[in-house]
N, C-alpha and C positions, 0 to 999 in steps of 0.2 A: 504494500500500500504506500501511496507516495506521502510526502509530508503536507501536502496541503490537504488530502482526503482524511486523513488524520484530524488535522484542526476542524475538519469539515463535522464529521463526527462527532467530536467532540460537542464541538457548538450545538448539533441536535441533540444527543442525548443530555448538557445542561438545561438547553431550552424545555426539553420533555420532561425533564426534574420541576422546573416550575412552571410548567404549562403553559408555553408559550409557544404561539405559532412561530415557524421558521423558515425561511427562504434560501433555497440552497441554488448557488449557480447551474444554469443551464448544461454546462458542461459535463455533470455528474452524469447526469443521462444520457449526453450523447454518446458515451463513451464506452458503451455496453453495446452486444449485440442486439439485434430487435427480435432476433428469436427467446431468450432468456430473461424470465420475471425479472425487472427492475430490484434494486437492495433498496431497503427502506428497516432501519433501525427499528428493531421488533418492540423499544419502549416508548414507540410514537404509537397516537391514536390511526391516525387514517395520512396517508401519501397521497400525494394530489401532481398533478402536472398541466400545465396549459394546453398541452398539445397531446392528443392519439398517440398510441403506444411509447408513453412515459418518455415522450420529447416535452421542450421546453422548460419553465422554469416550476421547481417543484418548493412544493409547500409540506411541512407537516401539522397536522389539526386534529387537538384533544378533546375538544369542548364545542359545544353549539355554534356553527357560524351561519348569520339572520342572514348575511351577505358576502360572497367572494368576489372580492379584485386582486389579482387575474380571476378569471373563468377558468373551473377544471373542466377539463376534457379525459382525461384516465384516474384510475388512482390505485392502491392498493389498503386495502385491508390490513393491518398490525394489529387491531385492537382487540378486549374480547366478546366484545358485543358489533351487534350489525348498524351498519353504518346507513343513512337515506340521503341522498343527494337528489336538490329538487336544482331543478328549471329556470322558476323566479326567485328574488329574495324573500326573506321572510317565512323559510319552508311552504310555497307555492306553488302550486302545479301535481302533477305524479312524479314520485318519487321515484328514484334509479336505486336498490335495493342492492345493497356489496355487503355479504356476510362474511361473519370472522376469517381471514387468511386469506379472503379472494382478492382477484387481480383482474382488473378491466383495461385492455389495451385501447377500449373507447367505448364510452355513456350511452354513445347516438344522441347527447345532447351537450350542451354548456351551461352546467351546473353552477347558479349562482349563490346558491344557500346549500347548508350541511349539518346536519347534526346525529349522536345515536339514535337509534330505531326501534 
């Protein structure tokens, strides 16, 4: 692992200690094959990405979000409960259902709200 994936790490699994969302650079994901489940730190809630199949800028989120800026477009399951990603803000719409461990290389939509289910 190189020394900035390291700090990278680091920085999520603090943030995850006090429940803080996290923004990790773009480049973590490109950098994996697109065949192989995206890493996402198993003591983060839910992993989020802007972009289909766990491209662009990724996020980790423990707690209810009324509203996401960026928009998820994939994400992966960590946590031990099921996660619902809705459409609009404010949990709006029909929910996109990602249960414990799952991985979605895309929603079929742009998730602007999240929270457990």
């Amino acid at each position: 692992m190189k020394p900035a994936t390291r700090k990278t790490v680091r920085s999520v699994i603090a943030a995850a200690v006090v429940g803080a969302s996290v923004l990790l650079p773009a480049t973590a994901a490109q950098s994996r094959p697109r065949q192989q489940i995206p890493i996402c730190p198993p003591v983060v809630g839910l992993c989020t990405w802007t972009e289909p199949d766990a491209d662009g800028t990724t996020r980790m989120i423990q707690r209810p979000a009324p509203s996401l800026n960026p928009l998820v477009r994939s994400a992966k399951n960590q946590s031990g409960q099921t996660w619902c990603l809705y459409p609009r803000p404010s949990y709006a719409g029909r929910a996109f259902v990602l249960r414990s461990g799952s991985y979605t290389p895309g929603l079929g939509l742009a998730a602007r709200s999240a929270r457990p289910c």
